[in-house]
C-alpha distance (Angstrom), angle and dihedral (degrees) to the residues before:
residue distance angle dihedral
X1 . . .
X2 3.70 . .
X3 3.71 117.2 .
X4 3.82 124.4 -134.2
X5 3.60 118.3 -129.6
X6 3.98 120.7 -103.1
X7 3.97 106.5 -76.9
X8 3.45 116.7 -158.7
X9 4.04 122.8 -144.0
X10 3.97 129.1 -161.4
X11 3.89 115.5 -142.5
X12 3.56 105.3 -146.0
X13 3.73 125.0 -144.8
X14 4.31 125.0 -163.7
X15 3.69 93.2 -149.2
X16 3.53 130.9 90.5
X17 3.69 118.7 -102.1
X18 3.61 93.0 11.5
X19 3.92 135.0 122.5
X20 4.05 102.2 -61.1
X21 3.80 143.9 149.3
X22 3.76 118.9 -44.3
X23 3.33 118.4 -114.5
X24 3.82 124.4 -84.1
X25 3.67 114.9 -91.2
X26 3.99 93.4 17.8
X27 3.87 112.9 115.5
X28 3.72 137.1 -157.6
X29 3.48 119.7 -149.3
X30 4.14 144.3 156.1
X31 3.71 147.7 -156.9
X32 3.18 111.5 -114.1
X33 3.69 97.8 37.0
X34 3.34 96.0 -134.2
X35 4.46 109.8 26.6
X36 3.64 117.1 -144.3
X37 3.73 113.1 -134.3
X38 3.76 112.8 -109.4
X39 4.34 84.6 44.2
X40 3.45 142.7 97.2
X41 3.72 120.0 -126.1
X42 3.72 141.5 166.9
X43 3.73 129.9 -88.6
X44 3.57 125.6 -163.4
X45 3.48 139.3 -175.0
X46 3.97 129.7 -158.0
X47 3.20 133.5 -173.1
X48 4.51 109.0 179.7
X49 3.94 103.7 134.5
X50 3.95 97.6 44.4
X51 4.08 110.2 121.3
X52 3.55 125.1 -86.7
X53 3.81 116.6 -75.0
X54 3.95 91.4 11.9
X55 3.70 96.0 99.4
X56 4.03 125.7 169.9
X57 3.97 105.0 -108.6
X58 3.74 107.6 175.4
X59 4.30 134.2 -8.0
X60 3.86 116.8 -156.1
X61 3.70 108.8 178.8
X62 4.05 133.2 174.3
X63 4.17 132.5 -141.6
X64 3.85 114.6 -168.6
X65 3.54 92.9 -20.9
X66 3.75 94.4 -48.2
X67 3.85 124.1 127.1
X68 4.10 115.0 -113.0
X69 3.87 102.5 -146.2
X70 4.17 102.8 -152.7
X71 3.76 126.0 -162.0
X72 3.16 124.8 -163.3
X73 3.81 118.8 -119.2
X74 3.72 137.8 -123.8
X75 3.72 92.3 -137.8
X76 3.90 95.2 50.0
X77 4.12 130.6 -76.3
X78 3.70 136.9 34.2
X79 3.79 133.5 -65.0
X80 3.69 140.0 -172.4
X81 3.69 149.5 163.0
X82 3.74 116.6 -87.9
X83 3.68 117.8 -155.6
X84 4.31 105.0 -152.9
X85 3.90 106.8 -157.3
X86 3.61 119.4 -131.2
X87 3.54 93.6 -127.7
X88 3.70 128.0 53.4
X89 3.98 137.4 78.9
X90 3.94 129.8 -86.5
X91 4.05 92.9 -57.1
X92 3.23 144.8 53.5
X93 3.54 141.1 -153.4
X94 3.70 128.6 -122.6
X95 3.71 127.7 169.2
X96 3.95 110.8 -161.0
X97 3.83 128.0 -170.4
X98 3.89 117.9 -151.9
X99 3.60 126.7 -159.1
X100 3.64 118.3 -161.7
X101 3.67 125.2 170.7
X102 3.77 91.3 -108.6
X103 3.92 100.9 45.8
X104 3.87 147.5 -37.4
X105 3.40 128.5 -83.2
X106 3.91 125.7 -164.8
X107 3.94 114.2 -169.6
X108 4.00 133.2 163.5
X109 3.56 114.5 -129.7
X110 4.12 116.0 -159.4
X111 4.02 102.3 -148.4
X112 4.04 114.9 -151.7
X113 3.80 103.9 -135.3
X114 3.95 129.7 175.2
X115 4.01 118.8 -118.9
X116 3.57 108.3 -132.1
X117 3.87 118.4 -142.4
X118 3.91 111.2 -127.4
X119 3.95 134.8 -155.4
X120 3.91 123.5 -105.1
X121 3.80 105.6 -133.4
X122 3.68 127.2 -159.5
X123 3.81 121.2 -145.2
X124 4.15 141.1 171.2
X125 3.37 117.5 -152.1
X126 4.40 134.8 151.8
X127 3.65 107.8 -51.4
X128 4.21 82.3 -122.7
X129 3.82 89.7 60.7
X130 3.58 96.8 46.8
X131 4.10 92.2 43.4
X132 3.83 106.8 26.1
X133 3.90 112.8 -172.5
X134 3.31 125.3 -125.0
X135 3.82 101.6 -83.4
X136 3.81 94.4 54.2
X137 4.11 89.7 39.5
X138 3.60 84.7 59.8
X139 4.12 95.8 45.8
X140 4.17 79.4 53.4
X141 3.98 88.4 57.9
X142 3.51 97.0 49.5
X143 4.02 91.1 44.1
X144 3.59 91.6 40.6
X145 4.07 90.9 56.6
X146 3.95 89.6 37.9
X147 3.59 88.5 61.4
X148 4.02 95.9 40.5
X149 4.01 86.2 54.3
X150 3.88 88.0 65.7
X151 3.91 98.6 53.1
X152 4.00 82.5 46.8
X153 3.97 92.7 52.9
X154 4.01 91.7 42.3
X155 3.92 85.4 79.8
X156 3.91 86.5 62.0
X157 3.66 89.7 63.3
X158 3.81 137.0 65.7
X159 3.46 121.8 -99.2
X160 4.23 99.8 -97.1
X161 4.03 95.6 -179.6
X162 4.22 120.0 100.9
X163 3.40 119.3 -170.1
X164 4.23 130.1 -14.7
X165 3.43 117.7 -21.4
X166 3.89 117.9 -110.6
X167 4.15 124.6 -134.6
X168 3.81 113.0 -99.0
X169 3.70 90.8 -134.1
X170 3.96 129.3 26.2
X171 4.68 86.0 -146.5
X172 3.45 119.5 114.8
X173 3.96 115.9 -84.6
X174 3.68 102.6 -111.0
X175 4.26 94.2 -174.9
X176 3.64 125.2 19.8
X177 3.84 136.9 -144.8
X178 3.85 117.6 -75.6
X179 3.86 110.9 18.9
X180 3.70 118.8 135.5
X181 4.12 108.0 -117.1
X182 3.29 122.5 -142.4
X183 3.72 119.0 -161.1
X184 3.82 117.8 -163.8
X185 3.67 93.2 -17.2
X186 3.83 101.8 -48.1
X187 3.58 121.3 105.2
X188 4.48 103.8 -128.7
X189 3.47 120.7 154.6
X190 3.96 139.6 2.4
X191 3.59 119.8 -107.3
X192 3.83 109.0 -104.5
X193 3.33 109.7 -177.1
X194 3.74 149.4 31.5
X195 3.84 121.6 -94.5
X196 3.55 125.6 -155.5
X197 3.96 124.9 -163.4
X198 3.40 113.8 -116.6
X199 4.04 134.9 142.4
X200 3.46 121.5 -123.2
X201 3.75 124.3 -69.5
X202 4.24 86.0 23.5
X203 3.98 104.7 143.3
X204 3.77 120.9 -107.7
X205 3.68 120.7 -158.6
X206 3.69 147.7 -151.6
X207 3.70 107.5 -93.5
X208 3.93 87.7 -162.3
X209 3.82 146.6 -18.8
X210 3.92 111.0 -50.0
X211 3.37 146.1 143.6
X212 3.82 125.3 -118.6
X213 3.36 107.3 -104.4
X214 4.00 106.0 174.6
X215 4.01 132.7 -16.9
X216 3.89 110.5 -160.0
X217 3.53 160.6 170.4
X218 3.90 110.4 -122.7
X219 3.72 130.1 176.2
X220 4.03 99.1 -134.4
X221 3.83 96.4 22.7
X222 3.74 100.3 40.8
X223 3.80 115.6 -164.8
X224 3.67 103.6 18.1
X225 3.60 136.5 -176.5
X226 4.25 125.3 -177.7
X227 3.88 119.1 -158.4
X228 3.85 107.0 -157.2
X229 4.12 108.8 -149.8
X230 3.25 98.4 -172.1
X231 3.75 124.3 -119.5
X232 3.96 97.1 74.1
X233 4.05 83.0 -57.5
X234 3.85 115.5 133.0
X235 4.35 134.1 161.5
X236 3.58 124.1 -175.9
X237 3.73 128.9 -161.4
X238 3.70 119.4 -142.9
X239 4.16 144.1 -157.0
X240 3.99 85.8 18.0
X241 3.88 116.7 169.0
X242 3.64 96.4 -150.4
X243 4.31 129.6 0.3
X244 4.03 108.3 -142.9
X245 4.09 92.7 -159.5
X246 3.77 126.7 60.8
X247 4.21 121.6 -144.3
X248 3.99 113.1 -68.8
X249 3.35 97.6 34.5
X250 4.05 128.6 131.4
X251 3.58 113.7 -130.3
X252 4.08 130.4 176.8
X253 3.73 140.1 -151.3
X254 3.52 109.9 -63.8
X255 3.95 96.2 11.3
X256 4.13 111.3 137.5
X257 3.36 107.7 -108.9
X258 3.54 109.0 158.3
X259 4.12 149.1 6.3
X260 4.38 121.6 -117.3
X261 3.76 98.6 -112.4
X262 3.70 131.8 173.6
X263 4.17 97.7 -127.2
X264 3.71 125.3 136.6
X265 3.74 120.2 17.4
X266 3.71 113.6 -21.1
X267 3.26 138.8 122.5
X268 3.85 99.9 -135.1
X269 4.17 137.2 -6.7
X270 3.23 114.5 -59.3
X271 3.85 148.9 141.9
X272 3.98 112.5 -112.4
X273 3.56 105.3 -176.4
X274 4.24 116.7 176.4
X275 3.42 126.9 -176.4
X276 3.84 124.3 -146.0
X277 3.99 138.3 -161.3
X278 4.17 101.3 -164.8
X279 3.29 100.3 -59.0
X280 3.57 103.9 -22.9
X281 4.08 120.3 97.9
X282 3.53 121.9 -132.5
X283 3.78 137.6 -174.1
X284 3.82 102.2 -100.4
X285 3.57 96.2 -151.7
X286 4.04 86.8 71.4
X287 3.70 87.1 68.3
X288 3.96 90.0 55.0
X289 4.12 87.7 47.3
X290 3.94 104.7 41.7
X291 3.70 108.5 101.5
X292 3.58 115.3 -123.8
């Protein structure tokens, strides 16, 4: 089947001040073409036909309520990670801000993105895992928001990470981003991460510049550690046996930071590693694959 390129779509709006066209000359573009949901892409912004002395200045831009944090590029225009949620139909929208010498122009852009089609996987693991009560479900809340604070305070902080990201482990994946899991029969979460085989005590590294942003103990993800990248740009590292940095510290790519454990709820060691953009999840392996 061949696949169209990304196609992008103004929504118009009759009153003033409101989402409308974007300006002549000014184009909206990403890498990948066409982003899967569940991704991250770039999005760039380019501005070479607009009339003399009405330059582009600055591009701010939101996705699903998530800041876009552009940069201006050596070669011309405006680029910035785009976070594709896993959930969603064939578009997706993207409200951009354009500052021009001259004015300011606020537009919504409807992205064309492909739906990917993910794996059901089956899984047997301690009735109390599979069906925590409501003590433990309530630990799971407050871990779940302690971790969703960190992708939230990541857009406080400059982007750290140069270049592509690297894998935390060189294993085999054993269980990739996206399937639905299904613990003792009953379909309960997606999949939202990678997991690499590994046996306990194996090293896991740094897959780029980061700060340490929290080492804990968590009910479902055992042993966990969460490298803040600046820019709205988290990972976390899961089931660890033992972390070997401490919250506030600098680490770079390749650096140990961290030991495959079997911790939380898992059936086995392993590495899961996850990769989040604010609040959104994204496959992490589309940081390793987007060209720089």
């Amino acid at each position: 089947m061949r696949i169209l390129p990304a196609v992008l779509v103004l929504t118009l709006a009759a009153a003033h001040g409101a989402f409308g066209q974007l300006p002549q000359g000014v184009v909206v573009g990403t890498t990948p073409d066409l982003p899967a949901r569940g991704t991250v892409a770039w999005i760039r912004v380019t501005a070479d036909s607009l009339p003399a002395g009405d330059t582009l200045t600055a591009v701010e831009g939101e996705v699903e309520g998530e800041p876009l944090h552009f940069e201006s590029r050596r070669a011309g225009g405006y680029r910035a990670l785009l976070p594709v949620p896993l959930e969603g139909g064939d578009t997706l929208p993207i409200r951009l801000m354009l500052h021009r010498e001259t004015r300011s122009d606020t537009s919504q852009v409807l992205l064309t993105v492909a739906r990917e089609n993910y794996p059901r996987e089956r899984l047997r693991v301690a009735p109390r895992m599979a069906r925590p009560d409501s003590a433990a479900a309530a630990r799971i809340d407050r871990e779940v928001a302690q971790a969703r604070a960190i992708g939230r305070a990541s857009h406080e902080r400059p982007t750290l990470w140069v270049g592509a990201f690297r894998v935390p482990r060189s294993s085999r994946i054993t269980s990739r981003f996206g399937a639905a899991r299904e613990f003792n029969g009953e379909i309960t979460s997606r999949h939202l991460g990678t997991d690499f085989a590994g046996q306990v005590g194996a090293p896991v590294n740094a897959p780029a510049r980061a700060v340490v942003a929290l080492v804990a103990d968590f009910y479902l993800a055992g042993h966990a550690l969460y490298l803040d990248h600046g820019g709205g740009l988290v990972t976390g590292y899961f089931h660890l046996s033992r972390t070997l940095v401490a919250p506030g510290d600098t680490v770079l790519p390749g650096q140990p930071v961290g030991e495959v454990g079997r911790t939380g709820r898992v059936t086995g060691p392993h590495l899961h590693w996850i990769a989040r953009y604010g609040a959104i999840n994204v496959d992490p392996m589309s940081l390793v694959e987007l060209p720089w």
